[in-house]
N, C-alpha and C positions, 0 to 999 in steps of 0.2 A: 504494500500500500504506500502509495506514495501522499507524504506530510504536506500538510495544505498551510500556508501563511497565512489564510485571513481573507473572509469575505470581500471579495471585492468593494461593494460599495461600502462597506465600513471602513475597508483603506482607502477607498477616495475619499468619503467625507474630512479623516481625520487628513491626510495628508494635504488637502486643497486649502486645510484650514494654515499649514505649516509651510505653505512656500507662495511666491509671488503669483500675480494673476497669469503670465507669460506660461507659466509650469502644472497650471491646472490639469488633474488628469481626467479624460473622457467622463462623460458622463455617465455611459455604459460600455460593456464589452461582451463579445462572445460568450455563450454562455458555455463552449468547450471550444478547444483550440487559442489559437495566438493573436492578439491585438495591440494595436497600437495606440498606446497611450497621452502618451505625451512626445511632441515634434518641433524641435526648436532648435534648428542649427545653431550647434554642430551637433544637437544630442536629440537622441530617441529611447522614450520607453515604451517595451511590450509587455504584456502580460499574459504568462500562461496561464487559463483556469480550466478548472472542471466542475460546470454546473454554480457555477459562479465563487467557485472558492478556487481564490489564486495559490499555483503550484509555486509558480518559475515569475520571477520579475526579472529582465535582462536591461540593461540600461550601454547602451553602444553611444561614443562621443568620438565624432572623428578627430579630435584633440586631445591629448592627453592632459590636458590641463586647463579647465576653462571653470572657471566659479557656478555656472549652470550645473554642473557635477558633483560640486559642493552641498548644494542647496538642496538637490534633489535628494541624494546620499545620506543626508541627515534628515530630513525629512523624514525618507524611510525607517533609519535608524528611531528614530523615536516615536511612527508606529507602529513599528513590530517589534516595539521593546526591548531593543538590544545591541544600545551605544555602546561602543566600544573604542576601546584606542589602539585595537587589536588592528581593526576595520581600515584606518587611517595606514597605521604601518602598513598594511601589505597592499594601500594605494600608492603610497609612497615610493615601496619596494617596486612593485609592477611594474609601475612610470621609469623609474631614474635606470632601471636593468633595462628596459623590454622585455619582461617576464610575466607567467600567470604564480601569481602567489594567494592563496586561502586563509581566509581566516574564518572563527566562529565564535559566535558569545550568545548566549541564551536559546539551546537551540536554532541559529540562524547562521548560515554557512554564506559568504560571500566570496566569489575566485575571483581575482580581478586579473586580467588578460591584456598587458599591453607588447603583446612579441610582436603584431604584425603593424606596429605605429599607431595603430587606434586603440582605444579603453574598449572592453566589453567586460561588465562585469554580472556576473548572474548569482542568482540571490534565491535559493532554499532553506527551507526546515530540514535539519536532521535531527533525529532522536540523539 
């Protein structure tokens, strides 16, 4: 069984409330398969759900470094309850290597991917 993050619309309410108007996410999404959330060059987020509870959030910035990444990142981070400074280091790390590095805190497993020049970072529940 694969671990669900969170109702969709309960993490758009709370998250829409936590970042600027430019960052707002959709107001609905598939209610299985992949959508796009939020689209704001240089960054995009998707969400995978199933039956409206999000699996997989993927957040892709064709920049390794742009403050919209910030914003969004934390955002999430605090509502899926599980800021971390863990989170940060292995954006950190990603970026300045070109590497995928992982981290996890509170159940919440984020890989951050920057080997091919762009950020793709994907965001699960693990037990």
């Amino acid at each position: 069984m694969i671990n669900t993050l969170m109702n969709y619309q309960i993490l758009k309410d709370h998250f829409n409330q936590e970042v600027s108007d430019q960052l707002q996410m959709a107001d609905s999404i598939s209610k299985n398969g992949k959508s796009l959330v939020i689209q704001k060059i240089p960054i995009k987020v998707e969400i995978e759900a199933n039956n409206d509870e999000v699996e997989v959030i993927i957040i892709t910035s064709k920049i390794l470094k742009t403050p919209l990444y910030d914003e969004i990142f934390m955002a999430l981070e605090k509502c899926l309850n599980c800021s971390s400074i863990k989170f940060y280091n292995a954006y950190q790390s990603a970026i300045k290597k070109g590497i995928s590095v992982s981290a996890e805190n509170n159940h919440v497993k984020a890989v951050h991917d920057a080997s091919n020049g762009t950020l793709k970072v994907k965001i699960t529940k693990v037990q």
